[in-house]
PQR file of N, CA, C, O and H, with PARSE charges and radii, in Angstrom:
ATOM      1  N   UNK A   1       0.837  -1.206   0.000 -0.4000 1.5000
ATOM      2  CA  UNK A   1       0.000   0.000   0.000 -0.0000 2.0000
ATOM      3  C   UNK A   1       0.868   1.251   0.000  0.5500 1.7000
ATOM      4  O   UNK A   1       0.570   2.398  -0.332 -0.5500 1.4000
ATOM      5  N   UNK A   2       1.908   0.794   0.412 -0.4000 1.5000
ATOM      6  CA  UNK A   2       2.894   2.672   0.703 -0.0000 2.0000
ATOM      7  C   UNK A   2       3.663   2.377  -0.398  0.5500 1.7000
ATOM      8  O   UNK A   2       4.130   3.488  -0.649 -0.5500 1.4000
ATOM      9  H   UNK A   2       2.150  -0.138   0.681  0.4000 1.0000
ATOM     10  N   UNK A   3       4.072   1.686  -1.156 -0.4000 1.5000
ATOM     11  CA  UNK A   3       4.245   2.234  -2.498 -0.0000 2.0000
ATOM     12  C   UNK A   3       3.402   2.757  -3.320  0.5500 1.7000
ATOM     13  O   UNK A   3       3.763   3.710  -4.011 -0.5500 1.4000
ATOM     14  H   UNK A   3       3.693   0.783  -0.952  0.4000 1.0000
ATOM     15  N   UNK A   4       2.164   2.264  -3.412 -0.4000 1.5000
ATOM     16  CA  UNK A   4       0.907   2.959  -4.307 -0.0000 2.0000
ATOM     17  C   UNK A   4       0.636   4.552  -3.526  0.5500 1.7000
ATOM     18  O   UNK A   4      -0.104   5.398  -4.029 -0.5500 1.4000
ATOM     19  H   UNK A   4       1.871   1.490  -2.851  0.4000 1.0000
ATOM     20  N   UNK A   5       1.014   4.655  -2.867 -0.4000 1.5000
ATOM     21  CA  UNK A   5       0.656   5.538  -2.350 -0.0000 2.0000
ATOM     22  C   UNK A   5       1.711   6.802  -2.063  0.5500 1.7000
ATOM     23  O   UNK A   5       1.358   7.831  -1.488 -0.5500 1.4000
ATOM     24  H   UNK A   5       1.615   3.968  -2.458  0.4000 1.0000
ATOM     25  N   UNK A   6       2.905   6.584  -2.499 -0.4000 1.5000
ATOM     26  CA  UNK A   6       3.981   7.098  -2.772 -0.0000 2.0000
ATOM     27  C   UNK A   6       3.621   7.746  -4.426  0.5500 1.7000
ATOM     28  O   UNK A   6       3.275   8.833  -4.889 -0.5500 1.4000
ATOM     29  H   UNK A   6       3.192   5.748  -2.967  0.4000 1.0000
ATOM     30  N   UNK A   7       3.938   6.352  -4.964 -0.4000 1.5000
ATOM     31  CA  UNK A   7       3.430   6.823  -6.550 -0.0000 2.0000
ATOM     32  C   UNK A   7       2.388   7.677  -6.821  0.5500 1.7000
ATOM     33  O   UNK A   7       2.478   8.448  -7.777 -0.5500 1.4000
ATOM     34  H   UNK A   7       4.219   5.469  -4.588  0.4000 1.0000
ATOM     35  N   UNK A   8       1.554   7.659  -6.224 -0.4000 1.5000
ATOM     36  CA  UNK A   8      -0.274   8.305  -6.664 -0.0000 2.0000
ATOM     37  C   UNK A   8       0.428   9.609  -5.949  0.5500 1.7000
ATOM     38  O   UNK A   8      -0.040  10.678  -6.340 -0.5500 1.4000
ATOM     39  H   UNK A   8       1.480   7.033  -5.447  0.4000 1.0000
ATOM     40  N   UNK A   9       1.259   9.681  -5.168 -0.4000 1.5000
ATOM     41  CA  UNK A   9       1.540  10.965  -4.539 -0.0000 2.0000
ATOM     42  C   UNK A   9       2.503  12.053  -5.627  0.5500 1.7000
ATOM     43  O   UNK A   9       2.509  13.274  -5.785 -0.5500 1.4000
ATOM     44  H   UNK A   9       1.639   8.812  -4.850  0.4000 1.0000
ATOM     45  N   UNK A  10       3.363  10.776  -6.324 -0.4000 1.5000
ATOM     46  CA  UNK A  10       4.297  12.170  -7.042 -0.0000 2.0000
ATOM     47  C   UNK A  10       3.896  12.333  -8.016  0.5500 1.7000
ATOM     48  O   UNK A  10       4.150  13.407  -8.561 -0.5500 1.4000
ATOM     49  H   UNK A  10       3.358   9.784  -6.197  0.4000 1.0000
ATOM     50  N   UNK A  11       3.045  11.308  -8.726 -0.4000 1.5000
ATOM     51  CA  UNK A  11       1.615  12.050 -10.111 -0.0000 2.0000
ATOM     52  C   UNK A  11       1.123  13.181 -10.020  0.5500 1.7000
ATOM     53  O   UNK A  11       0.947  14.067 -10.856 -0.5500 1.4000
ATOM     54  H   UNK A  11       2.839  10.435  -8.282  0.4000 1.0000
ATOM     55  N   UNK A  12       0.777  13.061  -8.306 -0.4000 1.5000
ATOM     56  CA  UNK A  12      -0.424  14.531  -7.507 -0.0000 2.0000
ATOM     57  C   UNK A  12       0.678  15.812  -7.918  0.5500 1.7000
ATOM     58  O   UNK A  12       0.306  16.706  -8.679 -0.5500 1.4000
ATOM     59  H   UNK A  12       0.920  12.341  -7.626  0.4000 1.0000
ATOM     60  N   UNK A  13       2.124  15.797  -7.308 -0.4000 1.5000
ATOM     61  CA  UNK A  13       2.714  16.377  -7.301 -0.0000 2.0000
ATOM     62  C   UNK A  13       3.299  17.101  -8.574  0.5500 1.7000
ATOM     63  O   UNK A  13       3.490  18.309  -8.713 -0.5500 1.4000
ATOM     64  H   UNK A  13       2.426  15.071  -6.690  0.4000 1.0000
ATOM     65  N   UNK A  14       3.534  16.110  -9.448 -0.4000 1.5000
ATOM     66  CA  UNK A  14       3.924  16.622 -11.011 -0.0000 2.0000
ATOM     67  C   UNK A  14       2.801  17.043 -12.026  0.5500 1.7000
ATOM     68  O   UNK A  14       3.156  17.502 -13.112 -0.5500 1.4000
ATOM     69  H   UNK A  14       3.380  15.129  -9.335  0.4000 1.0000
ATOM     70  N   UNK A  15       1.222  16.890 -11.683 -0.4000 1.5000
ATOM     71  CA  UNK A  15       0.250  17.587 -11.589 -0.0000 2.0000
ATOM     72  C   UNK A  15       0.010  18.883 -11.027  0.5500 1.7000
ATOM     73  O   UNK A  15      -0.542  19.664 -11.801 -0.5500 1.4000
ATOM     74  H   UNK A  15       0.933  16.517 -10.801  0.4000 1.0000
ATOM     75  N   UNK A  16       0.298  19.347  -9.807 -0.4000 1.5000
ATOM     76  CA  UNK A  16       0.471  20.526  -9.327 -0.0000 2.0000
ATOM     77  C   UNK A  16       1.550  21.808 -10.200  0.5500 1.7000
ATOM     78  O   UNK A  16       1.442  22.952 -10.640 -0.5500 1.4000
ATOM     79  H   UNK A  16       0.747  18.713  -9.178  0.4000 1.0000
ATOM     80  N   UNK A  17       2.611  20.694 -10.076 -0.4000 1.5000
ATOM     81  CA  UNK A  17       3.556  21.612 -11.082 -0.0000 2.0000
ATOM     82  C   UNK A  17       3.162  21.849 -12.173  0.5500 1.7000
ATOM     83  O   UNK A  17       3.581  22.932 -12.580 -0.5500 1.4000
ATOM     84  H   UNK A  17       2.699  19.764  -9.719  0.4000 1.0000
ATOM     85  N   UNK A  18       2.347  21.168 -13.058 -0.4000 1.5000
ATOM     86  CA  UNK A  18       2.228  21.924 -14.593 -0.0000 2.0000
ATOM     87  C   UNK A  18       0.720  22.516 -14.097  0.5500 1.7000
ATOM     88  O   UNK A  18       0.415  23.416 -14.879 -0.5500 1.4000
ATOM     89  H   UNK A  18       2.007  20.287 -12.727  0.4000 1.0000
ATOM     90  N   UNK A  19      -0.191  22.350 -13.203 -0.4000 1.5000
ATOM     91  CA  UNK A  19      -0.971  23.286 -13.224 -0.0000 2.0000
ATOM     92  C   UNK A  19      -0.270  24.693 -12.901  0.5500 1.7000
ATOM     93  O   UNK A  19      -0.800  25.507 -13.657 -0.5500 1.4000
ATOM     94  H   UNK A  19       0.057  21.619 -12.568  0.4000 1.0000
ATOM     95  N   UNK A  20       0.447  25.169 -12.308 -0.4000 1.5000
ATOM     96  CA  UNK A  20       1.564  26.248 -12.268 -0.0000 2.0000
ATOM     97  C   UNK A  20       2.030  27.017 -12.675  0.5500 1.7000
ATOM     98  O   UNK A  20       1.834  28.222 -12.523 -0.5500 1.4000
ATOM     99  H   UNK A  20       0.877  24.508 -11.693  0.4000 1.0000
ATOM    100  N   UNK A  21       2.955  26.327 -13.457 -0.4000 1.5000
ATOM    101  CA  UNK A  21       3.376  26.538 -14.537 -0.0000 2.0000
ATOM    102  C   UNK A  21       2.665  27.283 -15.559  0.5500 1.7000
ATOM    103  O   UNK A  21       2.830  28.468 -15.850 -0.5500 1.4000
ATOM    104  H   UNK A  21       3.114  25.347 -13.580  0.4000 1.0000
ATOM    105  N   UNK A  22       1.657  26.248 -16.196 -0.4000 1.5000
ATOM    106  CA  UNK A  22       0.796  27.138 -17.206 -0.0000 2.0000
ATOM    107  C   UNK A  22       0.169  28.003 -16.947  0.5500 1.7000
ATOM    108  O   UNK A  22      -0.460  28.630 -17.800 -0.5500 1.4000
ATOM    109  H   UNK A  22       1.523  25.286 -15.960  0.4000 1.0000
ATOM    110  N   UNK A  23       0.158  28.400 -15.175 -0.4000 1.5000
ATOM    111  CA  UNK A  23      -0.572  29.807 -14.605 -0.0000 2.0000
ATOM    112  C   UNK A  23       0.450  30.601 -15.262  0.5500 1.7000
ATOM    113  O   UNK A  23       0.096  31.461 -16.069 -0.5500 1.4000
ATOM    114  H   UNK A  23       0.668  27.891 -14.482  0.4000 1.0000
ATOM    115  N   UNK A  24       1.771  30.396 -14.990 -0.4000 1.5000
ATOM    116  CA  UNK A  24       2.410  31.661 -14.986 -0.0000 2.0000
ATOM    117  C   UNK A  24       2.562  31.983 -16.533  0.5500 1.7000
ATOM    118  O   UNK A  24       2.556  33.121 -17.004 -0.5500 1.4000
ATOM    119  H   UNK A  24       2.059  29.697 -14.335  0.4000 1.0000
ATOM    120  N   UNK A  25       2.677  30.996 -17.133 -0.4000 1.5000
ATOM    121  CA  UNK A  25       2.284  31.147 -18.439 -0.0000 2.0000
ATOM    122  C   UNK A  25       2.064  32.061 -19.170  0.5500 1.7000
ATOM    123  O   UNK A  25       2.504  33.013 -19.815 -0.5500 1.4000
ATOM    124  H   UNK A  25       2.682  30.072 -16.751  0.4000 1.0000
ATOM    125  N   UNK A  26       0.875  31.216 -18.736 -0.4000 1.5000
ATOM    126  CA  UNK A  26      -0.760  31.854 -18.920 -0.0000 2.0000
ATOM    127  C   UNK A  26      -0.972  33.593 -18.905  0.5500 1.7000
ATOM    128  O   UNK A  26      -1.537  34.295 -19.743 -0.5500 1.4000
ATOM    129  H   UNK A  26       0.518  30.442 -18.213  0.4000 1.0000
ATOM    130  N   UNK A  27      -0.057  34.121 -17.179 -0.4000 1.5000
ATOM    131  CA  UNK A  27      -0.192  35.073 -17.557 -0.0000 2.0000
ATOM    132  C   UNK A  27       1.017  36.027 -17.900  0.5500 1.7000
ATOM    133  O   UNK A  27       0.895  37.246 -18.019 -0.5500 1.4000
ATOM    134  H   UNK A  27       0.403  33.551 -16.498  0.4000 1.0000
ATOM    135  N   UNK A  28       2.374  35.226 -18.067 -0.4000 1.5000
ATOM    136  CA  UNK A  28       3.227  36.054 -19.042 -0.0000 2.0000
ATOM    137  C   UNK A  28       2.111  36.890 -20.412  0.5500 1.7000
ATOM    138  O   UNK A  28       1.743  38.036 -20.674 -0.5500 1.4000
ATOM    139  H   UNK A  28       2.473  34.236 -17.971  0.4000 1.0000
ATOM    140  N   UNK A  29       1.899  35.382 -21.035 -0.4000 1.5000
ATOM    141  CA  UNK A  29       1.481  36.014 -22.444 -0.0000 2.0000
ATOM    142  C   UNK A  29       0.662  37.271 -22.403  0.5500 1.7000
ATOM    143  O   UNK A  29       0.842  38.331 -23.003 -0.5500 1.4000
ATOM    144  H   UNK A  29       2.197  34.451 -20.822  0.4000 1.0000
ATOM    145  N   UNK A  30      -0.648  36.777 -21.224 -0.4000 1.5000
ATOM    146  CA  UNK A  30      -1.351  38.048 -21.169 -0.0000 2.0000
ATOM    147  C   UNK A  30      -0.593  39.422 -21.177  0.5500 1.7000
ATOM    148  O   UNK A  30      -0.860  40.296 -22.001 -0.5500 1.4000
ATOM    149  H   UNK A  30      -0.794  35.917 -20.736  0.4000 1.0000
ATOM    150  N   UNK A  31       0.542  39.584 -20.035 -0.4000 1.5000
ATOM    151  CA  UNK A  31       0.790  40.798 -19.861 -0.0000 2.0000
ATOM    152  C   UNK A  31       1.780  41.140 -21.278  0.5500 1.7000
ATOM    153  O   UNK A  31       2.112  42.300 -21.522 -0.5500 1.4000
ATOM    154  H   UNK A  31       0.759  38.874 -19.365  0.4000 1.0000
ATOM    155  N   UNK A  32       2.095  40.267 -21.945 -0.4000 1.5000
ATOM    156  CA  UNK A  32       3.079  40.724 -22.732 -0.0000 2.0000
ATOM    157  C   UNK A  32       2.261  41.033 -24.037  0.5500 1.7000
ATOM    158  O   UNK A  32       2.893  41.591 -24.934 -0.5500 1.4000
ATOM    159  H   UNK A  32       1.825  39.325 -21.747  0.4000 1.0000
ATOM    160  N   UNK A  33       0.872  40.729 -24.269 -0.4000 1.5000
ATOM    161  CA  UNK A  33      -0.163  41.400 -25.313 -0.0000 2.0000
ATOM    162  C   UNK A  33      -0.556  42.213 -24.899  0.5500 1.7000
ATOM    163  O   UNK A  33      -0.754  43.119 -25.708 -0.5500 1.4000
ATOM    164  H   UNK A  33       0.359  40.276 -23.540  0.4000 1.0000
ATOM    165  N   UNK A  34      -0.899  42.473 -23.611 -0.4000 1.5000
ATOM    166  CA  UNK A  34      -1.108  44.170 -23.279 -0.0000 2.0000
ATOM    167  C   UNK A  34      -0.069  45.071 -23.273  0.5500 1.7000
ATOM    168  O   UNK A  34      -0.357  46.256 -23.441 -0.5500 1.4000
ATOM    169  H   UNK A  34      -0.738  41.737 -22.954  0.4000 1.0000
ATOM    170  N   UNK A  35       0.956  44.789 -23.130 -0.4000 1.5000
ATOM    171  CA  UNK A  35       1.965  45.441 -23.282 -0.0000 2.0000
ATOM    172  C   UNK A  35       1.994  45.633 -24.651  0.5500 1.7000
ATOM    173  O   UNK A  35       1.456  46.726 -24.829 -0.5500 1.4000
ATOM    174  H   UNK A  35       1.190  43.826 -22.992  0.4000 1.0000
ATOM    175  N   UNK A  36       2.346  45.142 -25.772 -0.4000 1.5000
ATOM    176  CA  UNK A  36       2.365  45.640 -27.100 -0.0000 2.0000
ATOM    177  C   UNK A  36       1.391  46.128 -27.839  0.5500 1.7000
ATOM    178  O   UNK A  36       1.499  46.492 -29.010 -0.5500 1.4000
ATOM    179  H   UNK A  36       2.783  44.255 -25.628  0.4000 1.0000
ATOM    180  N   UNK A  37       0.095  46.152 -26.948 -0.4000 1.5000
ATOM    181  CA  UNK A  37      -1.244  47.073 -27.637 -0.0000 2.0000
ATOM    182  C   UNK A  37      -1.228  48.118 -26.868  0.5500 1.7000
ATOM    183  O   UNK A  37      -2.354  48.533 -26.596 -0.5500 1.4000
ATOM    184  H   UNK A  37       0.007  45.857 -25.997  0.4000 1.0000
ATOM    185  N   UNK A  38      -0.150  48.832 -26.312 -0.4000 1.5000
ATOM    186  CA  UNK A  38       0.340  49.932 -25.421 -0.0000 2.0000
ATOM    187  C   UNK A  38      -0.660  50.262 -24.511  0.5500 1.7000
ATOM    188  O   UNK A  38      -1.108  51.404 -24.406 -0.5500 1.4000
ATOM    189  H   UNK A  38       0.765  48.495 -26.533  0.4000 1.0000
ATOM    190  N   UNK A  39      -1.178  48.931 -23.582 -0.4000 1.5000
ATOM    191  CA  UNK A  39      -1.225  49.883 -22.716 -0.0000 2.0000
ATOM    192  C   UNK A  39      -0.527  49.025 -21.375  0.5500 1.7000
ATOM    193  O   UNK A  39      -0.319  47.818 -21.253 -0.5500 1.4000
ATOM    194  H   UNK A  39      -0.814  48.003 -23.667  0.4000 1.0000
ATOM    195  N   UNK A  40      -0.280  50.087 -20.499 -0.4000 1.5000
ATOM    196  CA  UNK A  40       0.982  49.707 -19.806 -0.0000 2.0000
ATOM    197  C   UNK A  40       0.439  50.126 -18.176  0.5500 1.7000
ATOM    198  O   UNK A  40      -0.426  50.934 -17.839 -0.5500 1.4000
ATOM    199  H   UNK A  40      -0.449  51.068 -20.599  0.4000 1.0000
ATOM    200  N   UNK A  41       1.091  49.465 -17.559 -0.4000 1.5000
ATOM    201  CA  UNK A  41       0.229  49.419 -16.192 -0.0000 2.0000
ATOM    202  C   UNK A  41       0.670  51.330 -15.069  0.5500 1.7000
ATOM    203  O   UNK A  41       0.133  51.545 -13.982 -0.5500 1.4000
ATOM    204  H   UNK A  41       1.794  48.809 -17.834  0.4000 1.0000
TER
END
């Protein structure tokens, strides 16, 4: 059981990370299209 449960844990974990990730992403791009349709914070 504590190996399955190890495993199911670092799936959870390398799941977390690309949900993350594509936040920050996510909102590079945004700020970097508002930025080149000038408007600027």
């Amino acid at each position: 059981m504590s190996y399955f449960f190890v495993k199911t844990f670092k799936v959870t974990k390398i799941i977390l990370i690309l949900v993350l990730l594509a936040g920050v992403i996510g909102l590079k791009l945004v700020t970097k299209n508002n930025v080149q349709e000038g408007v600027e914070p």
